[in-house]
C-alpha positions in Angstrom: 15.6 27.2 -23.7 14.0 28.2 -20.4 10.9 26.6 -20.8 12.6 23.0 -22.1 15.0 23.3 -18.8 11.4 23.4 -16.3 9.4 21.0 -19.0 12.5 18.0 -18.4 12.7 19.3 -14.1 8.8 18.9 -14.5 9.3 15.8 -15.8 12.1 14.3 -13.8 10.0 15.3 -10.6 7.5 13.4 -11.5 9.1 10.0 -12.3 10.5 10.8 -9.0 7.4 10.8 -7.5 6.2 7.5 -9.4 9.1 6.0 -8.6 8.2 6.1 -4.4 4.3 6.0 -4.9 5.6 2.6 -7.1 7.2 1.4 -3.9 4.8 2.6 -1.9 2.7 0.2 -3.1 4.9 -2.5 -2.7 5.9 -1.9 0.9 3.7 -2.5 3.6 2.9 0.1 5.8 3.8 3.0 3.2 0.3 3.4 1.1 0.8 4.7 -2.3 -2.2 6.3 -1.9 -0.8 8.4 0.9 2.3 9.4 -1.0 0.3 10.5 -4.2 -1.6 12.6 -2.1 1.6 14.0 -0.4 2.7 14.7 -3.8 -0.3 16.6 -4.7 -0.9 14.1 -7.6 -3.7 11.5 -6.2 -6.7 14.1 -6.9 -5.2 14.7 -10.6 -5.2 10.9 -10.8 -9.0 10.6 -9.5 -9.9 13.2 -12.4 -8.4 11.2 -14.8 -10.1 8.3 -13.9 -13.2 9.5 -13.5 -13.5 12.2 -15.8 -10.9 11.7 -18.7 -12.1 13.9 -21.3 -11.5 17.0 -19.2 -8.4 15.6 -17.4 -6.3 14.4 -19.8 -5.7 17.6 -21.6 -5.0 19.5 -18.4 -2.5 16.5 -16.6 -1.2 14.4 -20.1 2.8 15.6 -19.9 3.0 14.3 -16.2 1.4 11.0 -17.1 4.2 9.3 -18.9 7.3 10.1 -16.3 4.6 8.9 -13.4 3.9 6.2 -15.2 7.6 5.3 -16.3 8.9 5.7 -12.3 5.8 4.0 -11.0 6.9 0.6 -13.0 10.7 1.1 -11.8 9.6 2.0 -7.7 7.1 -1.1 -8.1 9.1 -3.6 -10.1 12.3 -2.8 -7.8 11.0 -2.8 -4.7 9.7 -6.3 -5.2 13.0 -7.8 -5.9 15.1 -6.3 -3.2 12.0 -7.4 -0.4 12.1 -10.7 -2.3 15.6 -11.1 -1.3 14.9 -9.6 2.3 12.8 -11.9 3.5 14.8 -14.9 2.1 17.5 -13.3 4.4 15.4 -13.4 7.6 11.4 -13.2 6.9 11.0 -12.6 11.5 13.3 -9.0 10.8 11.2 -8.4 7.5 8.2 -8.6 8.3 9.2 -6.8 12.1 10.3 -3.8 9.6 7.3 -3.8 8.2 5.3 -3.7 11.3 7.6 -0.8 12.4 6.0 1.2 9.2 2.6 0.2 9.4 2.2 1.3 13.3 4.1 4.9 12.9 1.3 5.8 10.1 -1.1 5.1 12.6 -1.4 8.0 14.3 -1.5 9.9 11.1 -4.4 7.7 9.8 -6.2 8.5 12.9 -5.7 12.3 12.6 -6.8 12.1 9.5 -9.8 9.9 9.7 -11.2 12.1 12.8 -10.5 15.8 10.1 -15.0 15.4 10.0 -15.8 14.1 13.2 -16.0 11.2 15.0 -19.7 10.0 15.3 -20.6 6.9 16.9 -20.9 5.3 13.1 -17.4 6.0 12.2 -16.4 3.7 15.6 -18.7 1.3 14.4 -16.6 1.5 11.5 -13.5 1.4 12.9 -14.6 -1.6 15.3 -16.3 -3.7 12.8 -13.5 -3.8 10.4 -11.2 -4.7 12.7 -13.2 -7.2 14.3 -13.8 -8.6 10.7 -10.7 -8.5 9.2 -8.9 -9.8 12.9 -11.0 -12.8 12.5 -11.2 -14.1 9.4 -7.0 -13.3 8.7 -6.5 -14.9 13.0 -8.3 -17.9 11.6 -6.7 -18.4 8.3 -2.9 -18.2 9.4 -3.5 -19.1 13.3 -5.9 -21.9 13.7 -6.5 -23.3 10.4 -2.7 -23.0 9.4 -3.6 -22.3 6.1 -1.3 -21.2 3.3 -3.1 -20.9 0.4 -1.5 -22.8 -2.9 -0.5 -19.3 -5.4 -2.0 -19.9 -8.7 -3.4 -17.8 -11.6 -6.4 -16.3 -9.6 -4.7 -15.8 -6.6 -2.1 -13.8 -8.4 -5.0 -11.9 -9.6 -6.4 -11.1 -6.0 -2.9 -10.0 -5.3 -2.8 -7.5 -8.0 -6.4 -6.2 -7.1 -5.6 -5.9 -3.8 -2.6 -3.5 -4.4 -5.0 -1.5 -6.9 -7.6 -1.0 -3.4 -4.0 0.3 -2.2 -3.6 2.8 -5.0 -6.9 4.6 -4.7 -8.3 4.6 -1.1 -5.4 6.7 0.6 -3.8 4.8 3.5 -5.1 1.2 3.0 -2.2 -0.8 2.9 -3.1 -4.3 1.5 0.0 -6.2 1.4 -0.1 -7.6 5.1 -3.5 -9.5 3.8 -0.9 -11.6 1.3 1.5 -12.0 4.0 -0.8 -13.9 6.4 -2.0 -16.3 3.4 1.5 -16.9 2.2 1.3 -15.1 -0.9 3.5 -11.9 -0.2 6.8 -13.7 -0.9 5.8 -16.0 -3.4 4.3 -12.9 -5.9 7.2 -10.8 -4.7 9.6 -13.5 -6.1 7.3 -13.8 -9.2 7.4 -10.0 -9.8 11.1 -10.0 -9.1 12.3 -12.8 -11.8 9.7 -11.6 -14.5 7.4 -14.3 -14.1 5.1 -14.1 -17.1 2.0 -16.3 -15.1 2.5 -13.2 -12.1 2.6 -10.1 -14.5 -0.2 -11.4 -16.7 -2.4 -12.1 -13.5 -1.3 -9.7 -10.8 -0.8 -6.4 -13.2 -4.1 -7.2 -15.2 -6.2 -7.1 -11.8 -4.4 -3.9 -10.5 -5.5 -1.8 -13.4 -9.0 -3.5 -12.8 -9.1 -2.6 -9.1 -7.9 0.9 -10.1 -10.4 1.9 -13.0 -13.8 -0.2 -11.5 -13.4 1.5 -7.9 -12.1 4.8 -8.7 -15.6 6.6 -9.4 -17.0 4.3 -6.0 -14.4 5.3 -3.6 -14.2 9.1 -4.7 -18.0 9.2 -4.1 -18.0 7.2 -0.9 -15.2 9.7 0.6 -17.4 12.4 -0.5 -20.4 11.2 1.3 -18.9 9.0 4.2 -15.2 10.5 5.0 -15.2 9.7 8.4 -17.1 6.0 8.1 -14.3 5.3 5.6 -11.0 6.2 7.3 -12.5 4.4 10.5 -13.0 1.0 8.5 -9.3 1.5 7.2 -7.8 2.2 10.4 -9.3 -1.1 11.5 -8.4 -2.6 9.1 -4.9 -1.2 9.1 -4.6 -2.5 13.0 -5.9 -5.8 12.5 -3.9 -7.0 10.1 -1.4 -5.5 11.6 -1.3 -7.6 14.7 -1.5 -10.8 12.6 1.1 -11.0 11.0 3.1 -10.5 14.0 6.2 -13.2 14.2 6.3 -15.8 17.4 9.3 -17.9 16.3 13.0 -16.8 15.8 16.4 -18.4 15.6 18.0 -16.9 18.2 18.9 -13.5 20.1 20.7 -12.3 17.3 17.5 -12.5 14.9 15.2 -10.8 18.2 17.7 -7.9 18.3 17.4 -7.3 14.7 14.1 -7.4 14.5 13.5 -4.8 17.6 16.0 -2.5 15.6 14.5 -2.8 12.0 11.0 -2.2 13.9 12.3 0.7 15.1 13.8 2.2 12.2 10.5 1.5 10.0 9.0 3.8 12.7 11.2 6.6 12.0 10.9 6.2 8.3 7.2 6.2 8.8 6.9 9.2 11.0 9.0 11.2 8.5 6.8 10.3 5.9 4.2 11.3 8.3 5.6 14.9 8.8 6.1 15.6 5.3 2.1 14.7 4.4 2.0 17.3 7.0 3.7 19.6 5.4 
């Protein structure tokens, strides 16, 4: 009786968990990377990727429930920001900024945990410079919104599935500046069959073929790595910022909802800490 009562709290923890690293994922500025790790479940998931016939015996009763709450966080999250930007897309996407900058100081503890050598600046200036540029050009000066179609579905879902295993990337302000964000989140939301069969597809690519190259290159480069996410974290950060509202109203709610994805962030922040 006793060990059935801690198998289903074992088990109702962990679609718990899948159920915030899920929207995690679909949120930017909260990683899904970073909350596995918080959870204690992102080096278990490396394992199993990349060594599955000693991991799966040791990890297979937690995989399900993850599983199972990951779908619900991801899949639910996507509809309610659907219908959030349709409300206002300048307060949105000001919440979003709010959660992307109060990780930041997090992501730059935790790139500097081995150092900071004069490559890991490099890093951290060249993917900024990089990513600045070519996102700056795209939705600034070439005003370009990108038509969504079966492949660029596909470059959605791989780009959440970078997300998922390289801790702290978050991905999603990319598909904001080419106009995809709201158009997949809609697609997502409404069951879409030409979303799930491109965006889902390429996530579980991105997952499985970079697993085994980003647990090695964190291993041999830790601090080159974290740099060339934190600049990319920034830079895409300050493009997506919004220039045009409809009024005072729409400014002050956008100054509060930054805010308040600050807090959120910084007590996610504190309880990675922990």
């Amino acid at each position: 009786m006793a060990e059935n009562r801690s198998n289903t709290l074992h088990g109702l923890r962990y679609l718990l968990c899948g159920i915030l690293i899920g929207a995690g994922a679909i949120l930017p500025g909260v990683s899904g990377g970073v909350l596995a790790v918080v959870f204690g479940i992102y080096q278990p998931f490396m394992e199993l990727l990349t060594r599955p016939r000693t991991a799966l015996p040791k990890y297979w009763r937690w995989f399900l429930p993850l599983g199972l709450g990951w779908c619900i966080g991801f899949m639910g999250f996507a509809k309610g920001i659907a219908a959030a930007i349709l409300l206002s897309d300048a307060v949105t996407t000001w919440l979003f900024i709010g959660l992307i900058v109060g990780t930041v100081p997090s992501l730059f503890r935790e790139a500097g945990k081995k150092g900071r050598g004069f490559s890991a600046w490099a890093s951290l200036l060249l993917c900024a410079s990089a990513v600045f540029a070519a996102l700056f050009y795209i939705s600034r000066v070439a005003d370009m919104e990108v038509e969504p179609n079966f492949w660029w579905y596909n470059f959605c879902g791989v780009l959440w599935g970078m997300g998922i295993v390289i801790p702290g990337m978050t991905t999603s302000s990319i598909m904001m500046a080419l106009g995809l964000y709201q158009p997949v989140l809609e697609g997502l939301s409404n069951l879409d069959f030409l979303v799930l069969s491109a965006s889902l597809p390429g996530m579980v690519l991105a997952v499985l073929l970079l697993a085994r190259l980003v647990t090695w290159f964190f291993r041999t480069h830790y601090a080159i790595a974290f740099h060339g996410i934190l600049g990319f974290v920034l830079a895409s950060t300050l493009v997506i910022i919004p220039l045009e509202y409809s009024g005072l109203v729409e400014m002050v709610f956008s100054a509060l909802c930054c805010a308040g994805g600050f807090a959120l962030a910084f007590f996610l922040a504190r309880l990675e800490k922990k």
